[in-house]
KOLTORVEX-34535 format. One record per residue (C-alpha): residue in one letter; x, y, z. Coordinates in steps of 0.25 Angstrom, whole numbers, plus 5000, padded with zeros to 4 digits. Each point is the difference from the previous one (the first is absolute). Last residue first. Example, Ala and Ser with C-alpha at 12.3 -4.5 7.8 and 13.67 -1.06 7.14 Angstrom:
2
   code     px     py     pz
      s   5055   4996   5029
      a   4994   4986   5002
! end
This chain:
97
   code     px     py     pz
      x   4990   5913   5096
      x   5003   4989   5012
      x   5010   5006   5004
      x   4995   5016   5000
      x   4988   4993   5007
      x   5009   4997   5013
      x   5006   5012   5002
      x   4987   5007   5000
      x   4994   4991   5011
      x   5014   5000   5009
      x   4998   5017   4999
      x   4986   4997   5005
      x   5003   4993   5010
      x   5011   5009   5005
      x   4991   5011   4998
      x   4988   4994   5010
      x   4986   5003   4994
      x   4996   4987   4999
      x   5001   4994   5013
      x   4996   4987   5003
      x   4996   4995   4985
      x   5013   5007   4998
      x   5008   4992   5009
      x   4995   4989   4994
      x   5001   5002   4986
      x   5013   5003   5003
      x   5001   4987   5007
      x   4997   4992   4989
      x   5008   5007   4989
      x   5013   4998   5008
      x   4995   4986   5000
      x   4999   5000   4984
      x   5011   5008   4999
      x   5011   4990   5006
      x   5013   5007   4996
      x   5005   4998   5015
      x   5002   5015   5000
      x   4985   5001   4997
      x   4997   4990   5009
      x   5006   5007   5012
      x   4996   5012   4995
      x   4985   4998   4998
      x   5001   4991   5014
      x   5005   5013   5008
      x   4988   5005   4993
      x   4992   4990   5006
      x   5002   5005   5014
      x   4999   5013   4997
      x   4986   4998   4996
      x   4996   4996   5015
      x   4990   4989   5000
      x   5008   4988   5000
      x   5008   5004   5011
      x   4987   5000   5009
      x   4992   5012   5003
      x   5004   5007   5013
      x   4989   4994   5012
      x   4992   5013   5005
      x   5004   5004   5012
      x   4996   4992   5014
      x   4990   5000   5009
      x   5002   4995   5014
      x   4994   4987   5004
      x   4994   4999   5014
      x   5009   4992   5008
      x   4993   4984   5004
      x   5012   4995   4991
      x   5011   5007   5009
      x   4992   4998   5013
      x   5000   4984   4998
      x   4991   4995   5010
      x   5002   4998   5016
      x   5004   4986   4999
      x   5009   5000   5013
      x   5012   5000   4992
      x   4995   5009   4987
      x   4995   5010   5010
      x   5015   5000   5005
      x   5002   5009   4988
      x   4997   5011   5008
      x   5013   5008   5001
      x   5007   4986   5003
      x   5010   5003   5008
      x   4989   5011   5009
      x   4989   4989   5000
      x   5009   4988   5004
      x   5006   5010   5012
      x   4984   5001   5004
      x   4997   4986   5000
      x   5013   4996   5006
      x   4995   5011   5011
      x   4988   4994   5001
      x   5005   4985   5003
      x   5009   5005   5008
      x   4987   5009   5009
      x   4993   4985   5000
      x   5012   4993   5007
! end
C-alpha cells in the first residue's frame, strides 16, 4: 500500500512539473523566484514627439490651429531640435502674420 501511495506521489511530481507544491502547500515557486532585471520601460506615448505630431496634422487638417498649436508645442518642448517640428513651427507663424 505505502509503495502506491509513492508512486502516485511520484507520477503527481512528473504531470505536474512541480506544481504539486501548491497541492500539498509547498509554497508558490513562481512567486518565491528571484526576479530578473528587465530593460529600461520605453517612455509613454505621450512622451514621444512624433506622437504629437501626428496630432499637429490631424488637427491641422481638421482646421483646428489652436490644438495643432498645442501639441507642437509639445512636441517641441520634447524635442526641439526635430525638423518636422520645426517646419510645423514655421508653418504656423506664416499664418498668424
Amino acid at each position: 500500500m505505502r509503495s502506491s501511495a509513492l508512486l502516485v506521489v511520484a507520477l503527481l511530481v512528473v504531470a505536474l512539473g512541480g506544481a504539486w507544491f501548491l497541492f500539498w502547500g509547498g509554497g508558490t515557486p513562481a512567486l518565491d523566484a528571484p526576479t530578473v532585471p528587465t530593460a529600461k520601460t520605453p517612455a509613454p506615448d505621450s512622451e514621444v514627439p512624433e506622437v504629437h505630431l501626428g496630432f499637429v496634422k490631424f488637427y491641422l487638417a481638421l482646421g483646428d490651429v489652436e490644438k495643432a498649436r498645442y501639441h507642437l508645442e509639445r512636441a517641441l518642448k520634447l524635442d526641439s531640435t526635430n525638423p518636422d517640428a520645426l517646419g510645423y513651427a514655421k508653418l504656423l507663424m506664416k499664418g498668424t502674420s
